[in-house]
C-alpha positions as CSV (number, residue, x, y, z in Angstrom):
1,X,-70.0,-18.4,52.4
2,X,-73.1,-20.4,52.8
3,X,-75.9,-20.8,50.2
4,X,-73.8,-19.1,47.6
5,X,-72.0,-20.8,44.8
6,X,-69.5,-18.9,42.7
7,X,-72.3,-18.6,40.0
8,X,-74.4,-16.8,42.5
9,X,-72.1,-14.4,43.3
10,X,-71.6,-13.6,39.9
11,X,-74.8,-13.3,38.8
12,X,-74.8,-10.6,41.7
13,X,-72.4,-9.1,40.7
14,X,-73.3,-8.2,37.5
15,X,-76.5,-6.3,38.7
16,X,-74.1,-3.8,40.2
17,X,-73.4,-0.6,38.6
18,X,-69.9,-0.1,36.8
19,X,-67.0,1.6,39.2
20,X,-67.0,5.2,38.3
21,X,-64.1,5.7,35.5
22,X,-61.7,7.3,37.8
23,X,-61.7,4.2,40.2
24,X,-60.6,1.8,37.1
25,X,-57.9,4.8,36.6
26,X,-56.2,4.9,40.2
27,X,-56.4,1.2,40.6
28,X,-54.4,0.6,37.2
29,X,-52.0,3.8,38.2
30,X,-51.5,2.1,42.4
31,X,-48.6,0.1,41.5
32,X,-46.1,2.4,39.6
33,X,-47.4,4.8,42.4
34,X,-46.6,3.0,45.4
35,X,-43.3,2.1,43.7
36,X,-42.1,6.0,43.2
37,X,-43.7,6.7,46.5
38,X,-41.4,4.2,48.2
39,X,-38.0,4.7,46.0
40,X,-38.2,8.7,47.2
41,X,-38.7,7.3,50.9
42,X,-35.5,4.6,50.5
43,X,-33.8,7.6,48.5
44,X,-34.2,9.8,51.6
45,X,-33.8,7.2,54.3
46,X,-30.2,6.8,52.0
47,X,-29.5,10.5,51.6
48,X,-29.0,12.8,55.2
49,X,-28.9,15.9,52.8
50,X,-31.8,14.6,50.2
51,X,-34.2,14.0,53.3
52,X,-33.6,17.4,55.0
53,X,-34.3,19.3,51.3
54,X,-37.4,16.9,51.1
55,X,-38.7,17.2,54.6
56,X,-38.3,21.1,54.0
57,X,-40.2,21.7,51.0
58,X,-42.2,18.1,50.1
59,X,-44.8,19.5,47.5
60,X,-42.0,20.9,45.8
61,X,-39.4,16.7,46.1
62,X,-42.2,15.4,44.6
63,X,-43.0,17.8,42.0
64,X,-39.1,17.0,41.3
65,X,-39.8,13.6,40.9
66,X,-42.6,14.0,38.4
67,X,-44.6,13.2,41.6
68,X,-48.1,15.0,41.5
69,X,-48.3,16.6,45.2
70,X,-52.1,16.1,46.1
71,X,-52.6,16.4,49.9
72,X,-53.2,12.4,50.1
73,X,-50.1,11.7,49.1
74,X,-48.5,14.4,50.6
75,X,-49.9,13.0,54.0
76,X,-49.1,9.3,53.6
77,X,-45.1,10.4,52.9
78,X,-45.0,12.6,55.7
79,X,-46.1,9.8,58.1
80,X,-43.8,7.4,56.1
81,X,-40.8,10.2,57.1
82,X,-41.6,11.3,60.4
83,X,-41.3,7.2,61.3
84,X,-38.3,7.1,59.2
C-alpha cells in the first residue's frame, strides 16, 4: 500500500463506526460453529444409516445436535452433503 503507514491506517480506522453488536457475536461464535457443522458432516460421511436420517429430515439432525437450524446453515450443509 503506498502512501500509508500502519499509523495511517489506524488513525482511519478509528473514524469508522463500531461493527453492529451482532457482528462481534457471530465472529466470536464461527469457530465452535464451523467445528459442529463439520463433526455432523464427518459423522454422516461415517454413518450410511445417520446420513439417510439426516438427509431426510435436516432441520430436525441439527436441532438434535443442539444445532440451531436457520436456513444459512441449513443451506451450506446440504451443499456440504449433496457433494459428500
Amino acid at each position: 500500500m503506498t502512501g500509508y503507514d500502519e499509523q495511517r491506517i489506524a488513525a482511519l480506522l478509528r473514524l469508522l463506526p463500531p461493527p453492529p453488536a451482532g457482528w462481534a457475536q457471530a465472529a466470536e461464535e464461527l469457530p465452535r460453529a464451523r467445528a459442529e457443522l463439520a463433526a455432523l458432516v464427518a459423522h454422516a460421511e461415517a454413518d450410511a444409516a445417520f446420513r439417510a436420517r439426516v438427509v431426510a429430515d435436516l432441520e430436525s439432525a441439527l436441532e438434535a445436535e443442539g444445532i440451531d437450524p436457520t436456513p444459512s446453515v441449513v443451506a451450506a450443509l446440504r451443499v456440504q452433503l449433496d457433494a459428500g
